[in-house]
N, C-alpha and C positions, 0 to 999 in steps of 0.2 A: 377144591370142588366148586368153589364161589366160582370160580374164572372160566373154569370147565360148563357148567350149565347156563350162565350169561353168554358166552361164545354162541353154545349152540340153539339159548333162546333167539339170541339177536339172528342167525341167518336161518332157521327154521320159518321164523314170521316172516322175515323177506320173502323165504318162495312161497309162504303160503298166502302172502299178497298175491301173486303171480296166479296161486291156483285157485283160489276162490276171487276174484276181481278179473281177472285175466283169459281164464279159461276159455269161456266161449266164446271171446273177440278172437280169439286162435285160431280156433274151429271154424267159426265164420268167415275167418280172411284166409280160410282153406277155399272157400266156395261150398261148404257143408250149411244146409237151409237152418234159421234158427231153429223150426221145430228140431230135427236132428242133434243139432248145439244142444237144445234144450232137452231133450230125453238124455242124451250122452252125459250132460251136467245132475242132472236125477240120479242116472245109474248110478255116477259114482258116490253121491252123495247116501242114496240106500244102503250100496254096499260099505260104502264109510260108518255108518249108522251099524251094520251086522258088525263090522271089524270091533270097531273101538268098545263096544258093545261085550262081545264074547272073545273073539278073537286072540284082543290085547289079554285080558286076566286069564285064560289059556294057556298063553307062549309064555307068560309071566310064571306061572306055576312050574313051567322047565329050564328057567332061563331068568336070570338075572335083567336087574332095566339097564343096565353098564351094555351087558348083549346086546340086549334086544335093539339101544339107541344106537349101537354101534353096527350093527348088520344090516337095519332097515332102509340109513339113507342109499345103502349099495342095490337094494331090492329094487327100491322105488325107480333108479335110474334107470334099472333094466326094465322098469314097466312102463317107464318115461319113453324109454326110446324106442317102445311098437306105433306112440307116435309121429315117430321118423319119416314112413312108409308112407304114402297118398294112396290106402287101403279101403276097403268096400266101408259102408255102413257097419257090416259086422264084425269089421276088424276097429274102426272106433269105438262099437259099444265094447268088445272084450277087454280093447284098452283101458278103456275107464273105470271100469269094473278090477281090473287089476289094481291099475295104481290107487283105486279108491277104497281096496282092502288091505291095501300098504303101508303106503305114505302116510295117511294122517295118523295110522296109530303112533305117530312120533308124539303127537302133540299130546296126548294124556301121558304117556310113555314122558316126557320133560315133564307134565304139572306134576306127576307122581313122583319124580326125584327131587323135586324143587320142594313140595310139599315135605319130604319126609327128610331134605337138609334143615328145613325152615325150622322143622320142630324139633330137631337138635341142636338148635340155634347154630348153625354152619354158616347161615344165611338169612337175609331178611328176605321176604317173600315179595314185599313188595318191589322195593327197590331192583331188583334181580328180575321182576318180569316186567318189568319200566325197560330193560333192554330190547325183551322180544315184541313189545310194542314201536319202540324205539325204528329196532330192524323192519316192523312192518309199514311205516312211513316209509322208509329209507326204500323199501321193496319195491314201495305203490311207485312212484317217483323215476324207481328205476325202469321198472316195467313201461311207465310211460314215453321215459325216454329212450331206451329199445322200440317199442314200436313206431315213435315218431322217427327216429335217425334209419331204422333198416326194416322194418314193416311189421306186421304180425306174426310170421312166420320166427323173429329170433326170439320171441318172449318163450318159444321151445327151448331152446338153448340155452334161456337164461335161467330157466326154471331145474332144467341139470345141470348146468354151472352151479347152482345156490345146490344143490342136496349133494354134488360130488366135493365141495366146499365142507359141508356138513360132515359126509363119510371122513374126510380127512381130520377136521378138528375133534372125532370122534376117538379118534386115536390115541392122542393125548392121554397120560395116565388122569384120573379123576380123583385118586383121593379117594381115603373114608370109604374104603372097603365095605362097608358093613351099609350104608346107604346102596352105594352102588349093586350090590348084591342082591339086594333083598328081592324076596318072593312073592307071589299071592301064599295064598292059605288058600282051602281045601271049596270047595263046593258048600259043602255044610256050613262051613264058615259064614259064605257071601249070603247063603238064605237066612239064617239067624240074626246077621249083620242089617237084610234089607226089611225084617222082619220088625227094627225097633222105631218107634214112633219118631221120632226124630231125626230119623235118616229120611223118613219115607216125606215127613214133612219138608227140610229142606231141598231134599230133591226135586219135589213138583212145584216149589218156590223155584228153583233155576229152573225147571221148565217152561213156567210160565214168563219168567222173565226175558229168557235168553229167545222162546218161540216169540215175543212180541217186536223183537227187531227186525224182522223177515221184510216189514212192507221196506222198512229203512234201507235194509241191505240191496233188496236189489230195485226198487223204485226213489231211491234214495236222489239218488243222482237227477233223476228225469224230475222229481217233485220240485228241485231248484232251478231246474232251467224254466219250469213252469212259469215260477216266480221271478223267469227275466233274468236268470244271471247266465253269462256269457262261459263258454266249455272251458277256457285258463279261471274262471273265478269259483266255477264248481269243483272242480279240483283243490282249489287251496279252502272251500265249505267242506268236502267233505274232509282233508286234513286235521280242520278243527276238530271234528271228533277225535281220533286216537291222543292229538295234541291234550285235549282233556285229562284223555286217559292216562298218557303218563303224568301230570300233574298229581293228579290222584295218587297213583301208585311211588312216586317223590314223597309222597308225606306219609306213604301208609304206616309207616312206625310208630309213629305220634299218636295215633288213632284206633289200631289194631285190636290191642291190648286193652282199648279204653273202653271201646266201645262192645255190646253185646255181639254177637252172628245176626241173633233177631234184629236190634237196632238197624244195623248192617243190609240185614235185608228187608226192612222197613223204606229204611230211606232209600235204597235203589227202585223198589214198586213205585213208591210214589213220584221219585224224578221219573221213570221211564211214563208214569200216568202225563205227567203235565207236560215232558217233551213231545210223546205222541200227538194229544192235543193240540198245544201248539204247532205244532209243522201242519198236524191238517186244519186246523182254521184258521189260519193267520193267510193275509193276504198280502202282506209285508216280507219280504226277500231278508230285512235287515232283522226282523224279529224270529224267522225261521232261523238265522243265519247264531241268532244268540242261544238258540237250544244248542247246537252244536256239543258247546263243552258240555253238557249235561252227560255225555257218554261218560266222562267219569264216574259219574254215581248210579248209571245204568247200568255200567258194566264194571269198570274198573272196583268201586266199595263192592259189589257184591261178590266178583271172585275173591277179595282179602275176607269176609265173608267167610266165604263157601272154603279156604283153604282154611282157616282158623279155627272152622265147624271141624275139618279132619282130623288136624294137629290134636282137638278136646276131644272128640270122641268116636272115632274111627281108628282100631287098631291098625299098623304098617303094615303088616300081608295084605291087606281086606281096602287101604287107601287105592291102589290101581281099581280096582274091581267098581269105587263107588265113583272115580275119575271118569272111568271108561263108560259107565252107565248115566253118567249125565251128561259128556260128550255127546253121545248118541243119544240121547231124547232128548236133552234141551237144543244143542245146536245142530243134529242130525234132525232125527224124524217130525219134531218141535217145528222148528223151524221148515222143513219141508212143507208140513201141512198148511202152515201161515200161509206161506207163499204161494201154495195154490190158492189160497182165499183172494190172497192180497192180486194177484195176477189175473181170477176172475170177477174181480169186483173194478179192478183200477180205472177202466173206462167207464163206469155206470157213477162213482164218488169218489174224490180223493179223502174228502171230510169223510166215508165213512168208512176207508179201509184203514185210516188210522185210528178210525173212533176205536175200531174190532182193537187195533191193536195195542190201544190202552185201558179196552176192558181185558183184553188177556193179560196184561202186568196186574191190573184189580184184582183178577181171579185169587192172585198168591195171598192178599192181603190176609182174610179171614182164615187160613192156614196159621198164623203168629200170632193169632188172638193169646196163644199160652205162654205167658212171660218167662216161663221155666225153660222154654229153647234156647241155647246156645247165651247162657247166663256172663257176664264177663268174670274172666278169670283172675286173680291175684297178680301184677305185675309182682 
């Protein structure tokens, strides 16, 4: 099973390099206006947010996640290739809208198998999503180099190459039946489940955390050429980030077990407070360029975190359901709403769309005031 969900972390993150970084450079080297790019990029992101949301813990309660990871990359291709066609407006919004009720539900659909190997000790959690970070370098990279060698139009291509890749390593027997199998539980379960202090706590901690990278993600890039660095050197700054990441997730072993959830999500608020900060007032290319690795502890600690919170106290029907629901608010609708801040602010202050968005990582802090969350456990 180890080899089975490493596989399919590693080329999952590669196309979803492609589809979250790549997307509307596609759309645009169609001749489709950014506004359009940019509503088309919304749609599917809304609909991403309803899927992984309800969707996913849905199909789950009929269907095993062994199914579900095994049917989906076949779906997405087929929703991939309605954009084949040089179609009206309203055959891109429908497209996006499809494959944005599809596709991503892979990715809670992986952190949910991965999660509930982890805590049958099958697998370490970290080291194992070090690949699918791993793969999302290797994606970014690739993507780039597809578009630079044959234009915007093959980053289509490459994007169902990687999920038709996917469908096939899906195939593969996985091991541990009883992982693979498993279910949600019932409705009543998930309301009870979102009902205890501790879920609800953690949760709007990765909300806040995961919504304050929004200015990063998509003015990330343009904040560094601000500060003078040439298109080949913002490429290898933004690198730095994920490179963090798997550093982080290399040693999560060491750590995991050591450390609290709370701790855990202590120190990713406060790194995301001070790397915000710095990127927006620093007027230094080389001192923005040193927050970089800080993605480790922004994001990297807090998903070992947030998987370790499930492992302790989130029963295995009910882990998809609280996956799915903080996909879709933290990195769904979370993040959406950032981004229209961050997108209406970005001309008026750089200093203060990232102030906003290191009082949004502050926001989580006084939520962990109660040292009884997420206690470390007895190695």
């Amino acid at each position: 099973m180890k080899t089975w969900i490493g596989a399919q972390m590693f080329v999952f993150l590669a196309s979803w390099a492609v589809y979250t970084s790549y997307w509307a450079v596609f759309l645009i080297g169609r001749g489709i206006s950014p506004e359009i790019a940019g509503l088309s990029v919304t749609a599917g992101l809304v609909s991403r947010s309803i899927a992984v949301a309800v969707l996913f813990p849905l199909a789950n309660r009929f269907a095993g996640l062994r199914t579900i990871l095994r049917v989906l990359p076949w779906v997405s291709v087929a929703c991939a290739a309605l954009f084949l066609g040089h179609g009206s407006v309203a055959l891109v919004m429908i497209a996006s809208v499809a494959l944005g009720v599809t596709y991503p539900v892979l990715l809670p659909g992986l952190e949910t198998m991965t999660t509930l190997a982890a805590a049958r000790r099958l697998l370490s959690y970290g080291p194992t999503r070090r690949l699918g970070s791993i793969g999302f370098v290797a994606g970014t990279f690739a993507a780039g180099a597809v578009q630079t060698g044959w234009g915007t139009e093959a980053l289509l291509g490459l994007f169902i190459g990687a999920c038709v890749l996917l469908g096939l390593l899906g195939l593969a027997p996985t091991g541990h039946p009883e992982v693979a199998r498993q279910r949600a539980g019932s409705g009543r379960d998930w309301s009870a489940l979102f009902r205890r202090r501790s879920v609800v706590v953690v949760m709007l901690v990765m909300i806040f955390l995961q919504s304050s990278h929004a200015a990063y993600y998509t003015f990330g890039a343009v904040r560094f050429a601000d500060l003078g660095a040439s298109p080949g050197l913002v490429s290898a700054l933004i690198v730095l980030a994920p490179l963090g990441e798997i550093a982080v997730l290399s040693v999560a072993p060491h750590f995991e077990r050591r450390l609290s959830v709370r701790a855990m999500m202590v120190i990713a608020l406060l790194a995301a407070v001070v790397r915000w900060l710095v990127l927006g007032f620093t007027g230094s290319l080389w001192v923005a360029a040193l927050s970089q690795p800080l993605h480790g502890a922004t994001f990297a600690v807090a998903q070992v975190g947030f998987v370790r919170f499930l492992n302790d106290e989130v029963p295995a029907e009910s882990t998809g359901a609280v996956q799915g629901m903080m996909t879709a608010l933290a990195t769904g609708l979370g993040t959406a709403a950032m981004t229209a801040v961050a997108g209406l602010l970005w001309n008026t202050s750089t200093l203060l769309v990232f102030g906003l968005m290191a009082g949004c990582a502050a926001l989580g802090l006084p939520f962990l005031t109660d040292r009884r969350i997420g206690r470390p456990r007895q190695a």
